[in-house]
C-alpha positions, 0 to 999 in steps of 0.5 A: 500500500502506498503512504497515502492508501491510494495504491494497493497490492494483495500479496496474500488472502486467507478466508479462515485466519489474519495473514495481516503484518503491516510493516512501514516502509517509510521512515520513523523515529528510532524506537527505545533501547532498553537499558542493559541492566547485567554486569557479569562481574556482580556476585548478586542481583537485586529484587525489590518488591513495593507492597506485599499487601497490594495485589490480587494475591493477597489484598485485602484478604490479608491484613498489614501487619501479618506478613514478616518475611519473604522467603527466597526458595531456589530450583534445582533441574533434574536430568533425563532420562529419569530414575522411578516415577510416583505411579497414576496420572501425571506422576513425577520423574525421579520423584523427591517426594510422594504423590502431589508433593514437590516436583523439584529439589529445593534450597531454602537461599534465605529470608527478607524482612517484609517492613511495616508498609509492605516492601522488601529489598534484597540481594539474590544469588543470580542465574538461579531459578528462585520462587519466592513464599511470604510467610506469616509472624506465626512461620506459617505460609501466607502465599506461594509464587507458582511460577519462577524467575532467573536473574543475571549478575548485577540485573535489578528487578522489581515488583510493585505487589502481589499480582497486581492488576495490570491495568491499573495503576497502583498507588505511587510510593516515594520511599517505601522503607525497604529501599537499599537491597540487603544480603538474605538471613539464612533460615536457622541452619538451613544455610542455602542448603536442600531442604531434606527430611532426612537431614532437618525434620528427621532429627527433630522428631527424634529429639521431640517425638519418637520417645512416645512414636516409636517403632514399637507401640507407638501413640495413636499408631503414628510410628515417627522412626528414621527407619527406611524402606524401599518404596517398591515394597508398596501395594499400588502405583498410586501409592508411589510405589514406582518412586525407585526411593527410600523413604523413611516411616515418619516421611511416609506417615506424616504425609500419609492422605497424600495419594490419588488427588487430593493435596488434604492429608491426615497431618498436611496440607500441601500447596498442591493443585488437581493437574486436571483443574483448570488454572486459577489464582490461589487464595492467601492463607488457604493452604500450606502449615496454616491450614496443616493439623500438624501445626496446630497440634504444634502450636497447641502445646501436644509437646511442651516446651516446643522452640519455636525454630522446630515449628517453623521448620515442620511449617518449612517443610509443609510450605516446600510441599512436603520435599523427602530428599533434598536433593535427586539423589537422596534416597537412591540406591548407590547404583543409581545414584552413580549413574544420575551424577554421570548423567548430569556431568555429561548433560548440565554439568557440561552445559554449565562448564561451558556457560561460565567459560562464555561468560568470563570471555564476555567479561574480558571483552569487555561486556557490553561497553558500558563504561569507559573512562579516560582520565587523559582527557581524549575522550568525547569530551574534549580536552580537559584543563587542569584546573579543578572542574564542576560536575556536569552532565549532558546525554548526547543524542548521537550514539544514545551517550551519556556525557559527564565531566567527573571532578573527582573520585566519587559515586554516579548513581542514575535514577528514574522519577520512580527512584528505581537505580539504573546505572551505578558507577564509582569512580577511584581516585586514580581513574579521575585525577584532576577531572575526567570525562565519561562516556556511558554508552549503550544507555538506551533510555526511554524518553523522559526525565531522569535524575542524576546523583554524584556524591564524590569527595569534594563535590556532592550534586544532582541534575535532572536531565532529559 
């Protein structure tokens, strides 16, 4: 079609579907360059979350002052072809739990304090697949992520809240008081480890529980020994006799109720969902510890003088759904747990090898040529004098660069009206000498105002630029 629609060419017709992509052929402006958020040199990522509290997944189902924590859950990926299965419909490949429970082996990486008007701010380790749990001031969960995301070094996202709706705009926050990103706290002595039965529940009902729950007439039946069995000595595939494992009595008993389709068990509740159900949002407080009659036996005194860290790691564990190995291989036989590592070494082992390689030639290269600095005064700036110079700052359309004059040693932090951090760079003392110029290239900003900070140690200013 010519510009003015006066001239028209079919090209191609389909009475049953659009075959339609208008493509402009004329000339327009240069669309926005996202920014490139990564440097591969960083040891973390950065997450922030505005307020827990807003949102469809919790709302006003859930009142301010409930929530303290954010928990930071990382996946691990399992290789193929697998080792057992858990039986009946939809079952789990080298399964490290029964029937319904988790699918993937999981590490608690830490915790996050959820201040009083409902933000988070912190560190997490990147090109890991995390999800993310809030727990409630009793360590029971509040809600569940059920999906995941995987950062790059040095990346910074955020989220406003729970689901928020996209079509509206939610409430402008200035300062919300979790605004500098912090190292995770470690969950008890679960220090970024895999969340295993055997290793952190298992101790304690033998610390707690077996003296009255043993393997020989045990209360109410409940025998909660360590004593292990092979699962293949189960009756039916719908009781996961499929699974290639070793279970333990107490892992088996307390999540007994777990089988067919049902998530409701005798003790436990877990976060799980009917695989033929169609997808929709899960409501805060509706499953998990809280909803758990372990928990509230718990929490009831049925073991006096119970520390709270014992009831926050059953409620862990219930929130992780019920995970019996840490990690794929906990509870094989030797013989198949040899032959799943040489599959993983053949597999990820050598896909990762090969990821770190890129990545550090990537780094030697020069990433993506964000910062260069050159304290010589021959760079796009012009000559510099000796004489002590001004902040100063401008964007040149031409190549997208920001063009600064650095006075002297000190940080540049780049802002959005928003407050969220773009771009961070310090300057040494050596790099800048008497006044240097930068070039902060690939910027690729969208249009608008940003703010620019320097706090440097003769001189502390800021600018708004377009």
């Amino acid at each position: 079609m010519s510009i003015d629609g006066k001239t028209k060419e079919l090209i191609a017709s389909d009475g049953s579907m659009s075959v339609s992509q208008p493509i402009p052929l004329v000339a327009r402006a240069r669309p926005p360059i996202s920014a490139y958020m990564c440097d591969y040199t960083k040891k973390w990522a950065e997450l922030k979350m505005t307020n827990a509290y807003y949102g469809l997944g919790t709302g006003s189902a859930v009142k301010a002052g409930t929530i303290a924590k954010i928990r930071v859950v990382a996946l691990e990926y399992r290789v193929h072809p697998w080792f057992g299965n858990t039986g009946a419909s939809a079952y789990t490949s080298t399964p490290i739990a029964r029937w319904l429970g988790s699918w993937e082996g999981k590490r608690i990486v830490g915790e996050m304090k959820v201040e009083s008007d409902g933000s988070a701010a912190m560190l997490v380790p990147p090109r890991t697949p995390l999800y993310f749990q809030l727990i409630d001031t009793g360590g029971c969960l509040v809600q569940t992520v059920r999906s995941w995301c995987t950062l790059q070094p040095g990346e910074k996202w955020a989220c406003y809240g729970c689901h928020e709706d996209k079509n509206i705009a939610p409430p402008p926050v200035l300062n919300p008081i979790a605004s500098e990103p912090k190292e995770l706290n470690a969950f008890y002595n679960v220090k970024d480890d895999y969340f295993s039965f055997p290793r952190y529940i298992q101790p304690l009902l033998n610390e707690h529980c077996v003296s009255c729950h043993g393997a020989s007439s045990p209360d109410g039946g409940l025998d909660l020994t360590g004593t292990t069995f092979w699962t293949g000595t189960l009756t039916s595939d719908n009781d996961n006799n499929t699974a290639c494992k070793n279970w333990s009595k107490a892992y088996y008993n307390l999540s007994t109720g777990l089988k067919g389709f049902t998530t409701k068990g005798k003790y436990v509740t877990i976060s799980g969902f009917d695989v033929n159900a169609q997808a929709e949002g899960l409501k805060p407080n509706s499953t998990g510890s809280g909803k758990s009659p372990l928990i509230t036996k718990l929490k009831g005194g049925h073991v006096k003088g119970l520390p709270r860290e014992v009831i926050d790691k059953f409620a862990a564990w219930i929130d992780l759904a019920v995970c019996y190995s840490g990690y794929y291989t906990e509870g094989m036989k030797p013989s198949d747990s040899a032959a799943y590592e040489k599959r993983w070494q053949s597999t990820l082992g050598v896909e990762r090898a090969l990821e770190d390689k890129n990545i550090q030639e990537f780094i030697a290269a020069g990433q993506w040529g964000n910062v260069a600095v050159k304290p010589d005064g021959k760079s796009a700036g012009g000559a510099l004098s000796s004489k002590k110079q001004l902040f100063s700052i401008r964007f040149a359309l031409d190549g997208r660069k920001l063009i600064a004059n650095i006075p002297c040693e000190g940080t540049l932090t780049l802002l959005d009206l928003s407050g969220r951090q773009i771009m961070v760079h310090t300057f040494t003392r050596d790099a800048v000498k008497n006044g240097a110029s930068v070039m902060l290239r690939g910027i690729g900003l969208t249009r608008g105002l940003y703010v620019v900070k320097f706090i440097g140690a003769d001189v502390t200013n800021q600018r708004t630029i377009t």
